[in-house]
C-alpha positions as CSV (number, residue, x, y, z in Angstrom):
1,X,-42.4,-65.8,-72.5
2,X,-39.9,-67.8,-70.1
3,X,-37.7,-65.0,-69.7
4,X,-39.7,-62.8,-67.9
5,X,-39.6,-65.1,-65.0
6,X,-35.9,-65.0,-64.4
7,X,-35.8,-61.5,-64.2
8,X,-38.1,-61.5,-61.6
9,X,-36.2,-64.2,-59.7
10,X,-33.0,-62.8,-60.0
11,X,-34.5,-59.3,-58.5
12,X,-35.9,-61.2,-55.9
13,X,-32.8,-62.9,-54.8
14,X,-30.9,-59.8,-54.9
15,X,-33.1,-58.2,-52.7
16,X,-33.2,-60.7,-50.3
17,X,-29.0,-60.8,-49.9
18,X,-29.5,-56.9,-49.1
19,X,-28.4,-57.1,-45.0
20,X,-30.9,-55.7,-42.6
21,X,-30.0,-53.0,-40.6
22,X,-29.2,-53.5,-36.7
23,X,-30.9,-51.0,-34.5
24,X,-28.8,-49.5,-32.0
25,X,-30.3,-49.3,-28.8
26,X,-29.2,-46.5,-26.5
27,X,-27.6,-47.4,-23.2
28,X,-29.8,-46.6,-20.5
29,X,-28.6,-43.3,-18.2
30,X,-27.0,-44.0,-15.0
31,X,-29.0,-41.9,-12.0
32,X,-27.3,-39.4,-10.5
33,X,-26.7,-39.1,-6.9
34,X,-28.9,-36.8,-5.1
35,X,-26.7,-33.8,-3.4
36,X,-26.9,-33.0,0.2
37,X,-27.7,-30.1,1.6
38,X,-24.2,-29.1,2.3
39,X,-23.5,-29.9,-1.3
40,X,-25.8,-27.6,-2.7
41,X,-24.8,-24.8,-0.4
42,X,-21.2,-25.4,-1.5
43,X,-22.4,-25.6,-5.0
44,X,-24.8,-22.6,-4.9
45,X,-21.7,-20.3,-3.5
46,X,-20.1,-18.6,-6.2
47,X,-15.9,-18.6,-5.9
48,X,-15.8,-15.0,-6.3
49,X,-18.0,-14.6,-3.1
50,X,-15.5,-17.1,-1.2
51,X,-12.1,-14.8,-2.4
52,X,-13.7,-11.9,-1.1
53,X,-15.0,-13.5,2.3
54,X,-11.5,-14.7,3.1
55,X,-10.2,-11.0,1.9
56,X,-12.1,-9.6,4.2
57,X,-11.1,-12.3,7.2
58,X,-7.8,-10.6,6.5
59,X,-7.4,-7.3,5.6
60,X,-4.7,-5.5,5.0
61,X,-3.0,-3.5,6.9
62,X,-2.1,0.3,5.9
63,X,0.9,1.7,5.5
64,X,1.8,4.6,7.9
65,X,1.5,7.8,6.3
66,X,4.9,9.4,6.3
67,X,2.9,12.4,7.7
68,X,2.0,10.3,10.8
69,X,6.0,8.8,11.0
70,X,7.3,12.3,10.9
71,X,5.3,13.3,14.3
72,X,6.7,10.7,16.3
73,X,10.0,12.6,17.1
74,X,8.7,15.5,17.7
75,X,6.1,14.2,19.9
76,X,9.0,12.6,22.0
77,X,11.7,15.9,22.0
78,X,8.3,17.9,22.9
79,X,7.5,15.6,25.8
80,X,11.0,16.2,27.0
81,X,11.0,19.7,27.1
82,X,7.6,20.2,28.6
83,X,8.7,18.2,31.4
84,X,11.3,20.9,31.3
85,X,9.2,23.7,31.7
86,X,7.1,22.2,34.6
87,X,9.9,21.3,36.1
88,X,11.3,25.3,36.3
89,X,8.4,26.7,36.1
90,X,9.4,29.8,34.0
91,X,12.0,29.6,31.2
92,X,13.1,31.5,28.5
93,X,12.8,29.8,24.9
94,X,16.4,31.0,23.5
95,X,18.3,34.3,25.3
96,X,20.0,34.4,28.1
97,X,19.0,35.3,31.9
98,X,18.0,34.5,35.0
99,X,15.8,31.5,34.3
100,X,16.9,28.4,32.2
101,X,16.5,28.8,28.3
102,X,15.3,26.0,26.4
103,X,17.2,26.3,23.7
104,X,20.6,26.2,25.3
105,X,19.5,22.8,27.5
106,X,19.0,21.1,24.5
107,X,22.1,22.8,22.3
108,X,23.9,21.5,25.8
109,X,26.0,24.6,25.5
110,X,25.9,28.4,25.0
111,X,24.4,29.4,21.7
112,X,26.2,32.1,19.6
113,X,24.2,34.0,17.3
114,X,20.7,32.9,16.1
115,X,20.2,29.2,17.4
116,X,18.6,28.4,14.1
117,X,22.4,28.2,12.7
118,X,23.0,25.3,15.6
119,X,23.7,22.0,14.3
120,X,20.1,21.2,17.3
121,X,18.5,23.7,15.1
122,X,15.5,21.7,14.1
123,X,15.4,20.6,17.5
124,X,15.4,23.5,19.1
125,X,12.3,24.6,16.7
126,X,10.4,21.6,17.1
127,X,10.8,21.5,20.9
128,X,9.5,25.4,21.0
129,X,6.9,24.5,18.7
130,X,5.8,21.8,20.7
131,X,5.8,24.0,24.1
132,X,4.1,27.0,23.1
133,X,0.7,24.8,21.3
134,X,0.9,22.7,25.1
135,X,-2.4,24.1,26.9
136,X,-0.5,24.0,30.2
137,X,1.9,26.3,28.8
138,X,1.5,30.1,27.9
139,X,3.9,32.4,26.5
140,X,4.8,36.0,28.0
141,X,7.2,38.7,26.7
142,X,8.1,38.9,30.3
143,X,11.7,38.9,31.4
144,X,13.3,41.4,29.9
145,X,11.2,41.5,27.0
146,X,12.0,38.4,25.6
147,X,10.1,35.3,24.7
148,X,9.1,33.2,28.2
149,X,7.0,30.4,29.1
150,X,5.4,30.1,32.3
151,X,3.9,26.4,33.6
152,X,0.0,26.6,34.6
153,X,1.1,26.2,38.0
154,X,2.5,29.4,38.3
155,X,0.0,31.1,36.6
156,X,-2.0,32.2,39.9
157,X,1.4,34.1,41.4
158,X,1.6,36.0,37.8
159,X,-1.7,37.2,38.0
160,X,-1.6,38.5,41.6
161,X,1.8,40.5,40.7
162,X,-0.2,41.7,37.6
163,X,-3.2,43.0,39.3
164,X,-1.1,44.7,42.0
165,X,0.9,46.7,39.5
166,X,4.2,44.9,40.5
167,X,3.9,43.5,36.5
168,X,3.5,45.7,33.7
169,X,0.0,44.8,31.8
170,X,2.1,44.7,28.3
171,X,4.8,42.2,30.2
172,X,2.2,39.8,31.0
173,X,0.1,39.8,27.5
174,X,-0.3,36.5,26.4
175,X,1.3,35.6,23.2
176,X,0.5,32.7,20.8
177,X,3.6,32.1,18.6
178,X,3.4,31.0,14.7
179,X,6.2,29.1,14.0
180,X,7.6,29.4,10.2
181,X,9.7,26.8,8.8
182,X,12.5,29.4,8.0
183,X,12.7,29.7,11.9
184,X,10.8,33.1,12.1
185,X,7.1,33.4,13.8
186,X,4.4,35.7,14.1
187,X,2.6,36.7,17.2
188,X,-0.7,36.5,18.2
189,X,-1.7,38.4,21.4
190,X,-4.1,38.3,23.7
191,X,-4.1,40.9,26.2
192,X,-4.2,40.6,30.1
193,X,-6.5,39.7,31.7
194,X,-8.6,38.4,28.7
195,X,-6.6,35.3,29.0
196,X,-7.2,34.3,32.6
197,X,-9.5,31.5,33.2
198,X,-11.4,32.4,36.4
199,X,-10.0,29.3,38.4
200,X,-6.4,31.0,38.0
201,X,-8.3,34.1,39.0
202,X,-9.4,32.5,41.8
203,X,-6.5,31.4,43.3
204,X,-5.1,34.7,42.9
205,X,-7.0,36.2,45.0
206,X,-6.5,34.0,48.0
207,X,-2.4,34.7,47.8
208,X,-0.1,37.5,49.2
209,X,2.0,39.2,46.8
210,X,4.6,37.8,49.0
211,X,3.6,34.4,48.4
212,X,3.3,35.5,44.2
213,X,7.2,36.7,44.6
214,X,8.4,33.6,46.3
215,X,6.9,31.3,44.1
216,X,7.7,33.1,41.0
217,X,11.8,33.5,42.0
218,X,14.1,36.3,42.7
219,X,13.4,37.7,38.8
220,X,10.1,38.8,39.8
């Protein structure tokens, strides 16, 4: 009977040795500091939204088209040679005669042959080209039956020679050329007087034949 006891006290003791657990208390969380409005702006912009805004401050420039590079020469040899043609009023595009011809002013000598051989060959066709699409410009079969361009001012004093019979009608046809790249062209042609705007008409009329002839040069 006295051993019952001990058991119990020895159960006892051992469960009183048995440490207690310590609670861990959690730290408490520090606030956070309230944004500002600017903040929250900044925040609320996405950075894909800001690339593209400063993209678009800045955009790019294109490249020029080698299309659009390529019509700067000719723009300039054309401007030359209209100048040219105002200047003389009536000129030939390529033969010889009693006006100037184009092409030889800008070979800078006499051409032998077919000037599309010339070393000013491309020259030559790009000035012509540019010439005969010029809407002060229009282009005759007139002296001697080969390729001329006469200057809107002079226009008037054809017309008056053509209505008095002094010009053949097939002489002062107008003639749109098409320009090929392997130097040959086609015509287009527009008979006389279908071509005349009435102001040239006009001022026809009010000149002498004699006026038309001195205006126009000995050729005429």
């Amino acid at each position: 009977m006295t051993k019952q006891p001990t058991k119990i006290k020895r159960a006892a003791t051992k469960v009183a040795r048995k440490p207690v657990a310590k609670r861990r208390v959690k730290p408490a969380a520090k606030p956070r500091p309230t944004p500002t409005r600017g903040a929250a702006k900044r925040r609320a912009k996405p950075a894909k939204t800001r690339a593209a805004a400063k993209s678009a401050a800045k955009p790019r420039a294109k490249p020029a088209s080698r299309r659009a590079a390529s019509k700067v020469p000719r723009k300039a040899a054309g401007s030359k040679w209209l100048a040219f043609v105002a200047e003389h009023g009536v000129v030939l595009a390529s033969a010889k005669g009693p006006v100037p011809s184009v092409a030889e002013a800008i070979a800078g000598e006499p051409i032998v042959g077919s000037w599309w051989s010339h070393p000013r060959g491309q020259v030559i066709f790009d000035a012509l080209s540019e010439i005969d699409d010029d809407v002060d410009v229009r282009c005759f079969k007139l002296i001697d039956g080969k390729v001329t361009f006469v200057h809107r001012r002079l226009w008037p004093a054809l017309v008056r020679l053509a209505r008095e019979g002094r010009l053949a009608a097939d002489r002062v046809a107008s003639i749109q050329q098409e320009h090929m790249p392997t130097g040959e062209h086609r015509n287009l042609v527009t008979p006389f007087p279908d071509w005349v705007p009435d102001e040239v008409g006009a001022a026809a009329a009010s000149m002498s034949v004699e006026q038309a002839r001195a205006q126009l040069g000995s050729w005429a």
